[in-house]
BABA-211379 format. One record per residue (C-alpha): residue in three letters; y, x, z; residue number from 0. Coordinates in steps of 0.5 Angstrom, whole numbers, plus 500, padded with zeros to 3 digits. Layout:
<atoms>
[atom "ALA"; [Y; X; Z]; NUM],
...
</atoms>
This chain:
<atoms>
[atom "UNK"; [531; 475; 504]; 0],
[atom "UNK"; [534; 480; 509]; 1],
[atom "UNK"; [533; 487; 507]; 2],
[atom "UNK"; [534; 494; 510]; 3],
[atom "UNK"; [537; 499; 506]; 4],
[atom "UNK"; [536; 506; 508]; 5],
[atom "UNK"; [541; 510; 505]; 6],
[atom "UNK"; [545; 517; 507]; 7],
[atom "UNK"; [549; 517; 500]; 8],
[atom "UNK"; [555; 511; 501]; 9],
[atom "UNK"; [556; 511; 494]; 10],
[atom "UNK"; [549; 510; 492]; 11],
[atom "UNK"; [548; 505; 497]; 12],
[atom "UNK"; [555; 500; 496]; 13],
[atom "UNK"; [551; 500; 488]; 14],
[atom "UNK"; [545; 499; 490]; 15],
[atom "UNK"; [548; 494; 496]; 16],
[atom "UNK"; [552; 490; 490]; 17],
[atom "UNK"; [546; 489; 486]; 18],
[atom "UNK"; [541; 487; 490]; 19],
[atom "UNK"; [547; 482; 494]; 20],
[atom "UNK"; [547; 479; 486]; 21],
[atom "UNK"; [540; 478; 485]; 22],
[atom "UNK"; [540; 474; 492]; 23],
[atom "UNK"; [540; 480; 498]; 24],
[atom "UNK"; [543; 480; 505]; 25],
[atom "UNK"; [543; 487; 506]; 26],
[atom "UNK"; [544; 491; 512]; 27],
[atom "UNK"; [546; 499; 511]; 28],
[atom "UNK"; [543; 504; 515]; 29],
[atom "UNK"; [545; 511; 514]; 30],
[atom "UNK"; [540; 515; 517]; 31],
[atom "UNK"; [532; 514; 521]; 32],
[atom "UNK"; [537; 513; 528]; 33],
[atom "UNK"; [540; 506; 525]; 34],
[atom "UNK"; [534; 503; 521]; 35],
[atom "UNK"; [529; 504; 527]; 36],
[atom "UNK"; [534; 501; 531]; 37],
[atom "UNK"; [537; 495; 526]; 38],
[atom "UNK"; [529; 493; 527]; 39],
[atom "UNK"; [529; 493; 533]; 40],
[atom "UNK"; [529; 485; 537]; 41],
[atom "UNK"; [535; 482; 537]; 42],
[atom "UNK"; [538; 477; 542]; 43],
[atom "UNK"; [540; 473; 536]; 44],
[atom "UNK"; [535; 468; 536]; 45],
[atom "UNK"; [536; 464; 529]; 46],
[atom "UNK"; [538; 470; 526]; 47],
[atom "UNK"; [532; 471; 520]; 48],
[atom "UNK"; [527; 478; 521]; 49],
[atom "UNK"; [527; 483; 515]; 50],
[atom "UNK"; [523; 481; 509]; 51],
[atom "UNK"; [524; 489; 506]; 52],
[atom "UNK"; [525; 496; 509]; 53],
[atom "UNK"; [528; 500; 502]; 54],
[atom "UNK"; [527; 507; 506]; 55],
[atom "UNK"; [530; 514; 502]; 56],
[atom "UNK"; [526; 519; 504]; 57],
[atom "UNK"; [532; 524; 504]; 58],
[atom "UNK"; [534; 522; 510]; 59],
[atom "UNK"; [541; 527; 514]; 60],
[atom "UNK"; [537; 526; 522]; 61],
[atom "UNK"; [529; 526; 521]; 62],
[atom "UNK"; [524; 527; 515]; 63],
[atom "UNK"; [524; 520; 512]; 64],
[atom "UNK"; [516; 520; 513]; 65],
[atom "UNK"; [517; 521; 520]; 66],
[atom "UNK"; [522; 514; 520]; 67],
[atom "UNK"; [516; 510; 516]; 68],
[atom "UNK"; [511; 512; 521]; 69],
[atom "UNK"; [516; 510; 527]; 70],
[atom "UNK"; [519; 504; 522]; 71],
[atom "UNK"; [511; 502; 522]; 72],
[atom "UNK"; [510; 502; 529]; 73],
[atom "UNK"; [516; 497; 531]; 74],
[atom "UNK"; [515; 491; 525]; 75],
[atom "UNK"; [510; 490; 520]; 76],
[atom "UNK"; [515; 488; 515]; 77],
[atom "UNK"; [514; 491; 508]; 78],
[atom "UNK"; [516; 499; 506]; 79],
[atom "UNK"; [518; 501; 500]; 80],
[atom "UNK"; [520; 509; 500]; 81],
[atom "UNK"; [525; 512; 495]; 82],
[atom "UNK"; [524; 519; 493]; 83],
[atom "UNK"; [524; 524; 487]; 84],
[atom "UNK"; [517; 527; 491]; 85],
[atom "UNK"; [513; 524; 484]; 86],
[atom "UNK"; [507; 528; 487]; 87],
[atom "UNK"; [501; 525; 488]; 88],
[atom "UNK"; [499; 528; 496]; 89],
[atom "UNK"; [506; 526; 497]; 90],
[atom "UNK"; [506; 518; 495]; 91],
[atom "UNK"; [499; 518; 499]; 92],
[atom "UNK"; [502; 521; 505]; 93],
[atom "UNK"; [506; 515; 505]; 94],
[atom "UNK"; [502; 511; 504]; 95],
[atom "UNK"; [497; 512; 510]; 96],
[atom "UNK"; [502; 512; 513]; 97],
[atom "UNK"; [504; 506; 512]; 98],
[atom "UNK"; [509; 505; 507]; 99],
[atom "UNK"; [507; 498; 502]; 100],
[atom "UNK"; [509; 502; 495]; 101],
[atom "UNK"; [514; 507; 493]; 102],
[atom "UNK"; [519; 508; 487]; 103],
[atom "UNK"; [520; 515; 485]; 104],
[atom "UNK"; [527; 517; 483]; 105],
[atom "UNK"; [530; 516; 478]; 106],
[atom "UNK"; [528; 509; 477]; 107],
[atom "UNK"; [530; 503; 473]; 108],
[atom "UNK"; [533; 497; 478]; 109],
[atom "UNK"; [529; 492; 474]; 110],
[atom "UNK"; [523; 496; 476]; 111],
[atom "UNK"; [526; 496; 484]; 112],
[atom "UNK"; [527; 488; 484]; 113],
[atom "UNK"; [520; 488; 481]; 114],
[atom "UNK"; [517; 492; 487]; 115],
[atom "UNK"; [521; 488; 493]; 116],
[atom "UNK"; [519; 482; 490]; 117],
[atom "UNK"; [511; 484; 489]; 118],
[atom "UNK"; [511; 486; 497]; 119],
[atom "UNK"; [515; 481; 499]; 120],
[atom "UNK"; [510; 476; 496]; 121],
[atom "UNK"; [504; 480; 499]; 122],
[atom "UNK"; [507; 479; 506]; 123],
[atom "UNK"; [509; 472; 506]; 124],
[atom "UNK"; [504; 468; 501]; 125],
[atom "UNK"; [497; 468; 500]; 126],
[atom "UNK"; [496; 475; 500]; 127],
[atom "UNK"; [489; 478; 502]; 128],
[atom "UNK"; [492; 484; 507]; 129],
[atom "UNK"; [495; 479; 511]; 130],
[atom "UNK"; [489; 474; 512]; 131],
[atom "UNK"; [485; 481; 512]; 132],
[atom "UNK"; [479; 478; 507]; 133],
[atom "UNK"; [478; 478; 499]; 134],
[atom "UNK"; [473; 474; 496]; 135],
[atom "UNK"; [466; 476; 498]; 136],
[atom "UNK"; [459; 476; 494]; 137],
[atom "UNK"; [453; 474; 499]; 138],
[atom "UNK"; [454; 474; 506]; 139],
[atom "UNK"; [459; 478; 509]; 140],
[atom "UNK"; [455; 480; 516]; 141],
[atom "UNK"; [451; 484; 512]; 142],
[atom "UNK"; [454; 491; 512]; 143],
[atom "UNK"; [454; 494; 504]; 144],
[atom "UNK"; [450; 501; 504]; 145],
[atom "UNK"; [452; 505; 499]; 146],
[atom "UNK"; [448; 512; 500]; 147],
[atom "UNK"; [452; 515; 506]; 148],
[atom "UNK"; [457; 510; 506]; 149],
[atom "UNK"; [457; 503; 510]; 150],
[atom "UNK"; [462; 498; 508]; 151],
[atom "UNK"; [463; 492; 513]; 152],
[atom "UNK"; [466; 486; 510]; 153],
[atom "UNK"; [466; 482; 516]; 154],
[atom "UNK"; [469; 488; 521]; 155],
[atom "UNK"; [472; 491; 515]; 156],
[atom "UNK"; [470; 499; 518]; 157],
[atom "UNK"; [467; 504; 514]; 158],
[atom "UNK"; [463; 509; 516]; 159],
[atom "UNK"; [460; 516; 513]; 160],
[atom "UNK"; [454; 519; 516]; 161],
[atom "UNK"; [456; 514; 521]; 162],
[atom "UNK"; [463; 517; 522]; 163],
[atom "UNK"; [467; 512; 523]; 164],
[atom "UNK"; [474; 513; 516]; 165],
[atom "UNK"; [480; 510; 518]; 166],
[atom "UNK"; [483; 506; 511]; 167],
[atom "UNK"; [488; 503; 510]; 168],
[atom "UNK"; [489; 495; 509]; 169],
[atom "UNK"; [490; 496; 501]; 170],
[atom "UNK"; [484; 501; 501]; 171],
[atom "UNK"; [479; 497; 505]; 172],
[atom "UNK"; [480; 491; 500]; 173],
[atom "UNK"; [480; 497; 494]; 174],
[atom "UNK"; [473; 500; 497]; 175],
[atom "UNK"; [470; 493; 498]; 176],
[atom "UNK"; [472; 489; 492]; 177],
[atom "UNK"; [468; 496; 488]; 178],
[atom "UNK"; [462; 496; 493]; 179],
[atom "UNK"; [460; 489; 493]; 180],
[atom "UNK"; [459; 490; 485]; 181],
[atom "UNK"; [456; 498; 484]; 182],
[atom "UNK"; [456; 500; 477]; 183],
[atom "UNK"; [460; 494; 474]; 184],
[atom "UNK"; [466; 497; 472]; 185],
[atom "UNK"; [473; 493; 473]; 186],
[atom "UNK"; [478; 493; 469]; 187],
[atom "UNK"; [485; 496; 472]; 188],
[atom "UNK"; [488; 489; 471]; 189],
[atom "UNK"; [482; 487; 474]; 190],
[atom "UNK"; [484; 490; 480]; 191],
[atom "UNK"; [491; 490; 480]; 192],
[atom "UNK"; [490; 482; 480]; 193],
[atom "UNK"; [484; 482; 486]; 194],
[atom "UNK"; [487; 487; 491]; 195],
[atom "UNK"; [494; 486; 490]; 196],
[atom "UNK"; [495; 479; 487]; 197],
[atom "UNK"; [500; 481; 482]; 198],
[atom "UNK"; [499; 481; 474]; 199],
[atom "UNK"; [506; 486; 475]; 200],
[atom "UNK"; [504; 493; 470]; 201],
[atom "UNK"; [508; 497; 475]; 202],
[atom "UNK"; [502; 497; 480]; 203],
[atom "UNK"; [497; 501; 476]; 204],
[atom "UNK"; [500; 507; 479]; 205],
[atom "UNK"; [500; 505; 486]; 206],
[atom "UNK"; [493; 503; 484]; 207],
[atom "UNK"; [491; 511; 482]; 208],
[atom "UNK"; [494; 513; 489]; 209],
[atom "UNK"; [489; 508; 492]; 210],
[atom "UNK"; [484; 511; 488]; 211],
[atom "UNK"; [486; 518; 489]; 212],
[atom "UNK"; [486; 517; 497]; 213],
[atom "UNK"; [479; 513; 498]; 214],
[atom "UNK"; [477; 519; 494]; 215],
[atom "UNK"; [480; 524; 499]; 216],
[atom "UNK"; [479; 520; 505]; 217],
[atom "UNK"; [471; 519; 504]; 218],
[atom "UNK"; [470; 527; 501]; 219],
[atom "UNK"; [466; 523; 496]; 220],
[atom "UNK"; [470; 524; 489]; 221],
[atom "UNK"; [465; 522; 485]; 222],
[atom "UNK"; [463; 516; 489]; 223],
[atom "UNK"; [469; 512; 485]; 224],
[atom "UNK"; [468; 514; 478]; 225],
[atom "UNK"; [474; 513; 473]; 226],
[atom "UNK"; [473; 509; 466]; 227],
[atom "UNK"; [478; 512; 461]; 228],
[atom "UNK"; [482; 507; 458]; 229],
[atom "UNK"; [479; 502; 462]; 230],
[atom "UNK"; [478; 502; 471]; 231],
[atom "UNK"; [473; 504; 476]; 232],
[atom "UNK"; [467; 503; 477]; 233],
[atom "UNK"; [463; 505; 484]; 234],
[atom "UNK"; [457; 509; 483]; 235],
[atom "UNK"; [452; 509; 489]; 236],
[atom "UNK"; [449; 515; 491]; 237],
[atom "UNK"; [442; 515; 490]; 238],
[atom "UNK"; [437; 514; 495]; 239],
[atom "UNK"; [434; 520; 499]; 240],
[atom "UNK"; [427; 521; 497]; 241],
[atom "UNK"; [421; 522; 501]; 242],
[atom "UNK"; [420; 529; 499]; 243],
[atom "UNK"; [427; 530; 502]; 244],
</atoms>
């Protein structure tokens, strides 16, 4: 598999370089935004392979790395994993809506990071639902899920509150619809690890909680997904409007 390696630091980047080239990697260096948006690009090289994974350091010399992810999106579909010693969780959701496909905080064990590349390049490539842009439905999937204010709709995968239009992400959409089709059921967290990003990797639940936090943010609804301590989520549906208002 290709990779592109975003790094400004050359000292880090030749290590990461060796070990990722050890496990299998052609890697390609960039070292700032300017280099990764052009290595992208198409080039006259017609057998030369596409990028599998784009390992993206947010501590970039030329622009804020967020800038070149949102950029880097716009140009290829090709799996982003950020880098960042930015362990908040408003940070990791800004890059996640913008179109980063999972993050690693600094500083991280390499097992876990080989981990990570394999899973989104797994997601990318095989059988996963954000590329066939469905997960198994209950029911018929033409008919939209109403859940209070929000509506679900499997077949378009739009969502709406009070008929406003929410833009989600491909992995919150699946989250949101897994948990729809099935309110009050409490999923457990490998559950949904499983359904929604077809791996069994532990590493995701955190990724997971992102998800959750940023559906909560999005539909300005935090009670609409209710947390199972020691076990998942459940959707808790909104109560019907009564005749007395």
């Amino acid at each position: 598999m290709r990779l592109l390696l975003v790094e400004d630091d050359d000292h880090v980047a030749a290590a990461l370089s060796a070990v990722l080239r050890k496990h299998g990697f052609a890697v390609t260096h960039a070292r700032n935004g300017e280099e990764a948006l052009k290595a992208v690009l198409p080039s006259g090289d017609a057998g030369r392979a596409p990028f599998g994974v784009v390992l993206l350091d947010l501590g970039l010399p030329d622009q804020d790395g967020y800038q070149v992810c949102g950029k880097l999106r716009k140009l290829t579909s090709t799996p982003v994993i950020m880098v960042t010693a930015r362990s908040d969780v408003r940070s990791r959701i800004h890059g996640l809506n913008l179109g980063a496909d999972d993050y690693v905080v600094k500083p991280y064990d390499t097992g876990e990071l080989l981990a990570r590349i394999h899973a989104v390049s797994r997601r990318a490539t095989g059988g996963d639902a954000e590329d066939t842009g469905s997960l198994p439905v209950v029911g018929s999937p033409a008919e939209p899920l109403r859940l209070g204010s929000v509506v679900v709709e499997l077949s378009t995968r739009r969502v709406s509150v009070d008929g406003t239009p929410v833009q989600l992400t491909r992995k919150e959409f699946d989250l949101l619809a897994l948990l729809a089709q099935r309110p009050g059921v409490v999923f457990r967290r490998e559950q949904i690890i499983s359904e929604v990003w077809r791996t069994s990797w532990e590493g995701t639940g955190r990724t997971l909680e992102v998800h959750v936090a940023s559906l909560r943010a999005k539909l300005r609804m935090p009670s609409l997904i209710e947390t199972v301590r020691g076990v998942g989520y459940r959707l808790v549906a909104p109560a019907a409007p009564t005749a007395d208002g």
